[in-house]
C-alpha positions as CSV (number, residue, x, y, z in Angstrom):
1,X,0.0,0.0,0.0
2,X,1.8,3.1,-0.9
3,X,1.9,6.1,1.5
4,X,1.0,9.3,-0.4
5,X,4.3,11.8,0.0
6,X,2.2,14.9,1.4
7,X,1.0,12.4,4.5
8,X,4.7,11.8,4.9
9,X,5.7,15.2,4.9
10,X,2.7,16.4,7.7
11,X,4.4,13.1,10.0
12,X,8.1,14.8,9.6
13,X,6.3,18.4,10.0
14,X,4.6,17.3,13.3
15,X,8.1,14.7,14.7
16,X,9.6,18.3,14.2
17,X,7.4,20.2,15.8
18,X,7.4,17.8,18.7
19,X,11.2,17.9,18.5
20,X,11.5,21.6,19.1
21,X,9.1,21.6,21.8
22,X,10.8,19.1,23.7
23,X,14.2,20.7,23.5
24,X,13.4,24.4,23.4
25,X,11.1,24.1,26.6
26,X,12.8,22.3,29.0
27,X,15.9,25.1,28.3
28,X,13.5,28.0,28.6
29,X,12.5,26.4,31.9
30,X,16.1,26.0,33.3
31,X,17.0,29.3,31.7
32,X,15.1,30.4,35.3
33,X,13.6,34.0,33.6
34,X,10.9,36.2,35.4
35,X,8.3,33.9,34.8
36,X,6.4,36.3,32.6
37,X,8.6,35.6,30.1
38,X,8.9,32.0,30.7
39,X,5.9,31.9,29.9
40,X,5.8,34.0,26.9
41,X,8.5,31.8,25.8
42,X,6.5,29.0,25.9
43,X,3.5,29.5,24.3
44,X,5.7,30.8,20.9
45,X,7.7,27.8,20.7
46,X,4.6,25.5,21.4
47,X,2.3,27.2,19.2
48,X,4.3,28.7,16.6
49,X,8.1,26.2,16.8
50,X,9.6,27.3,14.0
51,X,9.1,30.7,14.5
52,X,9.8,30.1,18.0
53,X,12.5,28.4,16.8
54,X,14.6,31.1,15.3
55,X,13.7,33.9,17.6
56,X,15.3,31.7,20.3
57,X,18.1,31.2,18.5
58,X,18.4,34.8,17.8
59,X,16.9,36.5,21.2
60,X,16.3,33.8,23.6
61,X,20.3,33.1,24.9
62,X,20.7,35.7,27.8
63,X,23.3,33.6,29.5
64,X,26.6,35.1,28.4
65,X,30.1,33.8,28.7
66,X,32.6,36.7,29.1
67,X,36.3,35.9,29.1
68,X,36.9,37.1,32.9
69,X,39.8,39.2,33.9
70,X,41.0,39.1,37.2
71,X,39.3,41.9,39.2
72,X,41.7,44.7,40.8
73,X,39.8,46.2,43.9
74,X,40.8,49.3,44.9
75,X,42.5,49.0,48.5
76,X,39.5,51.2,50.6
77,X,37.2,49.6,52.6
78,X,33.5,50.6,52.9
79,X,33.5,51.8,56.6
80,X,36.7,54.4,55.6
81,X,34.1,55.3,53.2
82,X,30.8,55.8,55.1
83,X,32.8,57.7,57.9
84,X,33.8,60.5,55.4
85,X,30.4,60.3,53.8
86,X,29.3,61.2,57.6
87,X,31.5,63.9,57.9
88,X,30.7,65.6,54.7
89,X,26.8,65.8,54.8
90,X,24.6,67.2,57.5
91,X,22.2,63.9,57.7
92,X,19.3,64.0,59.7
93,X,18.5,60.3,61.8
94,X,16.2,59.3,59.6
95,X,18.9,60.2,56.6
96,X,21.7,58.4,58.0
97,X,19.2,55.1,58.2
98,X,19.0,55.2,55.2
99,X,22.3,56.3,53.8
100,X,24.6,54.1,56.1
101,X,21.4,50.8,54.3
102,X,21.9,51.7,51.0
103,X,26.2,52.3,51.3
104,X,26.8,48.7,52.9
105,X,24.1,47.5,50.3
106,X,26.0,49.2,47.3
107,X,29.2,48.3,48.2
108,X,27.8,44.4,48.4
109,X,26.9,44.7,45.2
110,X,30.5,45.0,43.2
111,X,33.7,47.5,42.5
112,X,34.8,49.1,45.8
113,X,31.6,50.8,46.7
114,X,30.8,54.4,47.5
115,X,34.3,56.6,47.1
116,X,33.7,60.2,48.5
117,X,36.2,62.4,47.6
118,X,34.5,63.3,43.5
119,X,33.9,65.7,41.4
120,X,31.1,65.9,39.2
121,X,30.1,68.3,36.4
122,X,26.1,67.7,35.0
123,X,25.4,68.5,31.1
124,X,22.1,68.6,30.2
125,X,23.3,70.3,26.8
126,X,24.6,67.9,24.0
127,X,27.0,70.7,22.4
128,X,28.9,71.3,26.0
129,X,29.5,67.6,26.7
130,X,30.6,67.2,23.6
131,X,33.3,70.1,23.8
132,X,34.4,69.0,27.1
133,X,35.3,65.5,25.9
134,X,36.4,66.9,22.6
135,X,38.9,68.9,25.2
136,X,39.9,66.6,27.6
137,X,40.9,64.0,24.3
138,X,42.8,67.3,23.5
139,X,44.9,67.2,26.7
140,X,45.2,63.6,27.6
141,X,48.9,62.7,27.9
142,X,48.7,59.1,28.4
143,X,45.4,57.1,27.3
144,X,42.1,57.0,25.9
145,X,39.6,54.2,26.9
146,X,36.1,54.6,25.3
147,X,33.3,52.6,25.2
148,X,29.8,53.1,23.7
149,X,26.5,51.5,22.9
150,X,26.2,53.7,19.5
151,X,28.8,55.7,17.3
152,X,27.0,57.5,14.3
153,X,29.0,58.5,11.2
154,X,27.9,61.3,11.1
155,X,29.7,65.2,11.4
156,X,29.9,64.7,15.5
157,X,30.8,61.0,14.9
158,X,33.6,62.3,12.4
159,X,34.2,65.2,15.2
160,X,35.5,62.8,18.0
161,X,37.3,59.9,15.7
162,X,39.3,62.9,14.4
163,X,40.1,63.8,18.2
164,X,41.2,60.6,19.0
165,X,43.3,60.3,15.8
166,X,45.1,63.4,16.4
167,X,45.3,61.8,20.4
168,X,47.1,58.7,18.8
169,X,49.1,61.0,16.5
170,X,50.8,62.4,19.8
171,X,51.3,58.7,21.0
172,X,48.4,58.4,23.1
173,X,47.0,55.1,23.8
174,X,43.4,55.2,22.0
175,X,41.1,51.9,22.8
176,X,37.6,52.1,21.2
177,X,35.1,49.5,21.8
178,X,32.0,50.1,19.9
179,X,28.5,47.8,20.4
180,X,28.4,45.4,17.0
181,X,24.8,45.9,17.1
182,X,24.5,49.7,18.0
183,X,27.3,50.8,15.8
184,X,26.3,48.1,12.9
185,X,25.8,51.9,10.5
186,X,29.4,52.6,11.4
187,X,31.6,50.6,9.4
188,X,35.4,49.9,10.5
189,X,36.4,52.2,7.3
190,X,35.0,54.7,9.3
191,X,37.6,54.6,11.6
192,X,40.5,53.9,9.3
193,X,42.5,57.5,9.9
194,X,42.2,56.2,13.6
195,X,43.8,52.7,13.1
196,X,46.1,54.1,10.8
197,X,47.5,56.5,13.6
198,X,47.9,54.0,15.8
199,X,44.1,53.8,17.6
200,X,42.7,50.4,18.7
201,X,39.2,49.7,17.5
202,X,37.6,46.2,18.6
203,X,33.9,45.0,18.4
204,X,31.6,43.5,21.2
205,X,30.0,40.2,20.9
206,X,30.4,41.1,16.9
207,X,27.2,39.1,15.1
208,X,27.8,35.8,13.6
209,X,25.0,33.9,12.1
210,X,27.0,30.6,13.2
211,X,27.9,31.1,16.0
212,X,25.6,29.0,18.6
213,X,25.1,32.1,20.7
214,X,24.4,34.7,17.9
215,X,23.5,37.2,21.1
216,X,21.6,40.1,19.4
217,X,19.7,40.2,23.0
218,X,22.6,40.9,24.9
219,X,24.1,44.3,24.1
220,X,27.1,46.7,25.7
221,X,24.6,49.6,26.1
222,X,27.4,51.5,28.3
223,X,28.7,54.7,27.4
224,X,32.1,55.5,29.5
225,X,35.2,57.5,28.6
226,X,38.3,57.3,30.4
227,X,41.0,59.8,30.4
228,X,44.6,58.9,31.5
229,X,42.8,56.9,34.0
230,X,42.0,60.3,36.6
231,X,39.1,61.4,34.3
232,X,36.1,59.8,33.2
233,X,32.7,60.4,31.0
234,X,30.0,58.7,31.4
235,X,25.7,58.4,31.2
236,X,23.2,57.9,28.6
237,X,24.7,60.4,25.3
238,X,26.0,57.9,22.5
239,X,27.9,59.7,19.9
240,X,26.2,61.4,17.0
241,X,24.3,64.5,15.9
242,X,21.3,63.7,17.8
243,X,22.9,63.3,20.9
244,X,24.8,66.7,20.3
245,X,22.1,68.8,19.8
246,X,22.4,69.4,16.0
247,X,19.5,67.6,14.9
248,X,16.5,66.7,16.6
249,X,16.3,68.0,20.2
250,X,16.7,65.2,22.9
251,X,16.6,65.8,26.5
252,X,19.7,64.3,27.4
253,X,22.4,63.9,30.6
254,X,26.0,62.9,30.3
255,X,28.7,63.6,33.5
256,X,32.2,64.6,33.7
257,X,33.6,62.8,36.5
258,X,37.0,63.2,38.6
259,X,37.8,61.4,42.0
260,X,38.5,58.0,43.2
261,X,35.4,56.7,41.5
262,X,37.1,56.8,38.0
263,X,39.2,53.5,38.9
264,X,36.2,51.9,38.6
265,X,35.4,53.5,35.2
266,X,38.6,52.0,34.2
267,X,37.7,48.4,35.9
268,X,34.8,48.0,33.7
269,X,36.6,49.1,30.2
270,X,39.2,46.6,31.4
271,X,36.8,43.7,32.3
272,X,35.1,44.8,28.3
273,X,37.7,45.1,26.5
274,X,39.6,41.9,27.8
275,X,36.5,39.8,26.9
276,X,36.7,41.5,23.5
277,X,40.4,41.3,22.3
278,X,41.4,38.8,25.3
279,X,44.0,41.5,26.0
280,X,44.8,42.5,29.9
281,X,45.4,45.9,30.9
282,X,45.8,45.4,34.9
283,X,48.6,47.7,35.1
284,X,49.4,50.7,37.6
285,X,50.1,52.6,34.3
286,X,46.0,53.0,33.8
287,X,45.7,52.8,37.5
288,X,47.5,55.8,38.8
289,X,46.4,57.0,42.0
290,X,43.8,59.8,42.4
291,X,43.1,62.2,45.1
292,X,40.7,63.8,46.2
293,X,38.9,65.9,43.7
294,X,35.9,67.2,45.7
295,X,33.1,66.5,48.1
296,X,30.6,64.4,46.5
297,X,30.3,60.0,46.9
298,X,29.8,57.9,44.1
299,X,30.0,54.7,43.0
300,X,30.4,53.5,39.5
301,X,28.3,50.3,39.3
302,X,27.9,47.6,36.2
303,X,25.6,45.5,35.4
304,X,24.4,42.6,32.6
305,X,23.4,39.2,31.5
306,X,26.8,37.7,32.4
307,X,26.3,39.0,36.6
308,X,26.7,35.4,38.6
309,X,24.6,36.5,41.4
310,X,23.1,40.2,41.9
311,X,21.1,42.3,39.2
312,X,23.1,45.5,40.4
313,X,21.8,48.3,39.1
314,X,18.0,46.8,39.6
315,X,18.7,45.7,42.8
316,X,20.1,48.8,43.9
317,X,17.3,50.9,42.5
318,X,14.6,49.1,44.2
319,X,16.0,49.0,47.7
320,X,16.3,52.7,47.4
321,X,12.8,53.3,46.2
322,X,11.5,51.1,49.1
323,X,13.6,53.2,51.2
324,X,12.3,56.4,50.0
325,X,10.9,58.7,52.9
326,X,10.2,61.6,50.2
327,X,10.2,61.5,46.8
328,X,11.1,59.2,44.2
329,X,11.5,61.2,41.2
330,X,12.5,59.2,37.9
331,X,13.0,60.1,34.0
332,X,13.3,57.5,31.4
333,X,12.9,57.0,27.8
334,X,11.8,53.5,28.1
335,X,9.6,52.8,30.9
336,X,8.4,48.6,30.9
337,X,9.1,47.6,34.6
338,X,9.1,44.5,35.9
339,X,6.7,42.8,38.9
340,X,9.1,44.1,41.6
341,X,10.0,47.4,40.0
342,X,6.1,48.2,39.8
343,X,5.3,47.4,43.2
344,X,8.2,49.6,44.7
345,X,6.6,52.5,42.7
346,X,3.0,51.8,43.7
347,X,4.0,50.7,47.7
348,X,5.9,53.9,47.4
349,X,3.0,56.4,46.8
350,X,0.4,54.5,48.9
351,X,2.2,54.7,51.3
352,X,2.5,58.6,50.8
353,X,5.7,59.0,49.3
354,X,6.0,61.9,46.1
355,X,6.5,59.3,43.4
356,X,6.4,61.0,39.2
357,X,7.7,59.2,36.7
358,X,9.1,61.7,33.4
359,X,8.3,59.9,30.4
360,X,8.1,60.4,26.6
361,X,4.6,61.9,24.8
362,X,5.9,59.5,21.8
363,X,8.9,57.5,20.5
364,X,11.4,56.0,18.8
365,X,10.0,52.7,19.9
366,X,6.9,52.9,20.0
367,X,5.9,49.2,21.3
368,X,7.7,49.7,24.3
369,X,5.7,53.4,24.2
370,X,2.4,51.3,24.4
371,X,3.9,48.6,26.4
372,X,4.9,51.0,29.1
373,X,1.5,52.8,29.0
374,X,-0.4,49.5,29.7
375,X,1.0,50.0,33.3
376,X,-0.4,53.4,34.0
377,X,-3.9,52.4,35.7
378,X,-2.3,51.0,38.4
379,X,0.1,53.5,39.2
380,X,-2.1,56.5,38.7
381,X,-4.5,54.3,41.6
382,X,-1.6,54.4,43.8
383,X,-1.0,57.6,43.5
384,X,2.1,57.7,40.8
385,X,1.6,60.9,39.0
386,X,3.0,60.7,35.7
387,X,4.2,63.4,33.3
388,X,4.9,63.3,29.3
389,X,6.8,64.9,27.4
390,X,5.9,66.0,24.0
391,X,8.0,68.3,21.9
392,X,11.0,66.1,23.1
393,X,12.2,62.5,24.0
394,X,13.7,62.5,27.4
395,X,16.3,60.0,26.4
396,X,18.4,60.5,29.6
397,X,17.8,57.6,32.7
398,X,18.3,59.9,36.2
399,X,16.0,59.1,39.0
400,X,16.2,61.0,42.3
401,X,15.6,59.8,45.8
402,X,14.8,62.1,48.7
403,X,17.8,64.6,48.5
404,X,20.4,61.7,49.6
405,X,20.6,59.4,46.7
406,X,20.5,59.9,42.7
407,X,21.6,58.1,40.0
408,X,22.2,58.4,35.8
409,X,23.6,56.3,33.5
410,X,23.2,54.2,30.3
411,X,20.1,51.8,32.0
412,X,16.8,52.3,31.3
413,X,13.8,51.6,33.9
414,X,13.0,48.5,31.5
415,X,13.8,44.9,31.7
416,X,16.0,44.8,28.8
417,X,18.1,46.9,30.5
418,X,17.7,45.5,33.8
419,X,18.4,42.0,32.4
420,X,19.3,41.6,28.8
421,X,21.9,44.3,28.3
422,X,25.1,45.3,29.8
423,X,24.7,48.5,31.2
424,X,26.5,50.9,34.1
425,X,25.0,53.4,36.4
426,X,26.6,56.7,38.4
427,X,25.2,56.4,41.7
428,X,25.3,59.8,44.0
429,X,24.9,59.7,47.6
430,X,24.1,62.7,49.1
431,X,22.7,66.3,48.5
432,X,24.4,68.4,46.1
433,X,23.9,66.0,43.1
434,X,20.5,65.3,44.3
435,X,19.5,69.1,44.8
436,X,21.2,69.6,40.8
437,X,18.6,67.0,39.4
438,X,15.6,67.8,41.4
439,X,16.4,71.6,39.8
440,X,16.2,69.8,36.3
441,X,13.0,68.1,37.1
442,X,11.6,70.6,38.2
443,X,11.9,72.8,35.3
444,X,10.8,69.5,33.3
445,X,7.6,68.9,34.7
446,X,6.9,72.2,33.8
447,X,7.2,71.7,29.8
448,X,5.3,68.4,30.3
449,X,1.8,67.0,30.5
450,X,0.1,65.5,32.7
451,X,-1.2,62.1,32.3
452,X,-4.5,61.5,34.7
453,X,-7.1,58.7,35.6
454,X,-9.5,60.8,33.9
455,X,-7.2,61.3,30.4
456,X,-6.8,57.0,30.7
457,X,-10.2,56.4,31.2
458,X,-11.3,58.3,27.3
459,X,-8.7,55.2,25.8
460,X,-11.1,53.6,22.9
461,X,-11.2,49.7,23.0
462,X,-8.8,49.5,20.3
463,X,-6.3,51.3,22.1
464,X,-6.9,49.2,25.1
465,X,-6.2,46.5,22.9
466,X,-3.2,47.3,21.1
467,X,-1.5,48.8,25.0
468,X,-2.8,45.0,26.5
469,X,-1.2,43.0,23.3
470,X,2.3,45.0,23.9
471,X,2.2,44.5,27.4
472,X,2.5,40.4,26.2
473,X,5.3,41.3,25.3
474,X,7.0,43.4,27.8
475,X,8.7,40.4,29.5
476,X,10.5,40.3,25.7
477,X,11.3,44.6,25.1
């Protein structure tokens, strides 16, 4: 009895589908995500495997193995730390519970901890960062380390590679690690008078189609400049026009930074660029020492998919909005929290706490714009108030704490950056940085609207709809 060929090929279609199912889900399973996304894993590869199939081999490896460098710690100890913290800031008792929790929780959580003795300079304008780095890659004498998420080639991409080449041309060491994802429009040619000169350029986790871990998922989001290794740059400005303020207007944060803190600027370029070019750089040649270079604490802390124990920057975040006796004040571009991260914010306000959230009026990505909307109900319940911002995209990711703690960086309040990318995070403890951002709120909620339980409750069906299907997918932004 012969067989007809198109019942043979629906057997080998369905041994297949059961073949993917039965490898793809047990590994989802031990892969030990926020269940929300185990779960969303799940039903694609049941229900859809060979589309399942290949997003998991493109998206669905978070686990990454990083070639690991030895760490260098700097030689202070947290308790050196806390005591000149003390001695610096006028802290009520309630402050000083809550400072001396959130210092012996930081510095639990990796690099040295809080260093007081720093300096830090705020720009909220894209054309004066960009000077200052242009001039400090002007006068550095002995190395350049720079890493970033996204280097346009455009005229301020073509700005700073020319800086850098004229740094190599005077024998200065120039290391540039560039995101193979976020700098994929920014081909090596690009940077061709650099190498030529002398300039290092390497790629991170560059894309390979064979490769087993093709890692598009798991990016170097970090932006970080290190000068001679007493200076650093860092926050949530990648290089291009945008970013400079000479095309459209961004609301945007990068930090010049001086102090102790830098060494652990320098640790994380070290622990990148080793896993990149296997090359080590633990030498007292880019760790010279640094004193004292004003009166703020800060701590320089990493984060990403390749952390053995602790989600940092997350874990950090969330203690101190539980801690909160104020305000928690926060501006991001990309706003999809996760169970824990929603619940801070919500116990926050109920249990009175000033809790506003800045967020964009419309974006760049606009499913994680609807995704981050389906959320609003229940904070506006709680008492969350939450402001957009329309004529702009607040690209920068501050938040501020009562007047003791504040933090900016590259992470967004999102679990793609909370999980899925490498990222790293300025955190300020006490006033004077705190006071500087709460000025630039301020004058932010002013040019913003309002979003109220009222303005939610006018939302046709359809837009219901399309904000509850991209909150599926949140676990996945």
């Amino acid at each position: 009895m012969n067989v007809p060929a198109t019942s043979w090929l629906s057997a080998i279609i369905i041994l297949l589908d059961l073949a993917i199912v039965s490898v793809l889900v047990p590994k989802v399973i031990l892969q030990r995500r926020e269940s929300g996304a185990t779960l969303a894993w799940i039903l694609a590869i049941v229900f859809v495997p060979y589309l399942g199939l290949l997003s998991f081999w493109i998206f669905g490896t978070t686990r990454i193995r990083l070639r690991r460098r030895k760490r260098r710690r700097a030689e202070q100890h947290l308790r050196m730390s806390l005591a000149r913290f003390r001695a610096q800031q006028q802290l009520s008792a309630a402050d000083e519970i809550v400072a001396s929790s959130l210092f012996t929780l930081a510095g639990k959580l990796g690099g040295a901890g809080p260093q007081p003795g720093c300096k830090a300079t705020l720009y909220r304008d894209g054309r004066k960062a960009f000077d200052a780095l242009e001039q400090a890659i002007d006068t550095a004498d002995h190395h350049v380390h720079l890493v970033y998420y996204l280097w346009e080639p455009d005229h301020t991409g073509a700005r700073l590679r020319d800086a850098l080449t004229r740094a190599a041309g005077r024998k200065v060491e120039v290391r540039l690690l560039l995101d193979d994802v976020g700098s994929r429009k920014t081909k090596n040619k690009f940077f061709a008078s650099l190498a030529a000169a002398g300039g290092e350029i390497a790629r991170f986790l560059p894309v390979n189609p064979l490769n087993r871990q093709l890692a598009l998922n798991n990016r170097n989001h970090r932006k970080l400049v290190v000068i001679d290794g007493i200076s650093g740059f860092t926050g949530s400005m990648n290089v291009g026009d945008l970013y400079a303020g000479l095309a459209e207007s961004w609301q945007d944060l990068h930090v010049h930074i001086n102090g102790p803190v830098v060494h652990e600027l320098q640790e994380v370029f070290c622990q990148d660029w080793y896993h990149a070019t296997a090359r080590e750089l633990a030498s007292s040649q880019y760790f010279p020492a640094i004193p004292p270079a004003g009166d703020i604490c800060a701590q320089f802390l990493a984060s990403g998919p390749a952390d053995e124990r602790w989600l940092a920057i997350h874990t950090l975040l969330f203690a101190a909005i539980n801690l909160a006796r104020e305000r928690v004040w926060i501006e991001t571009p990309y706003f999809v929290p996760d169970a824990a991260v929603a619940m801070a914010l919500q116990t926050a306000a109920l249990r009175g706490i000033d809790v506003r959230l800045l967020l964009p009026g419309y974006s760049d990505h606009p499913l994680v714009l609807l995704a981050g909307r389906s959320f609003y109900k229940e904070l506006l319940a709680a008492g969350v108030r939450i402001f957009e911002l329309d004529k702009t995209i607040p690209h920068a990711k501050t938040a501020v704490i009562d007047r003791i703690f504040a933090t900016t960086g590259s992470a967004n309040m999102d679990q793609r950056s909370f999980r899925l990318n490498f990222e790293a995070n300025l955190f300020f403890f006490g006033n004077e940085i705190s006071s500087e951002l709460e000025r630039d709120f301020r004058l932010l909620f002013r040019e913003a609207n309002e979003v109220t339980a009222a303005d939610r409750a006018n939302l046709t069906r359809s837009q219901r709809l399309t904000e509850g299907f991209a909150r599926i997918l949140a676990p996945l932004l």
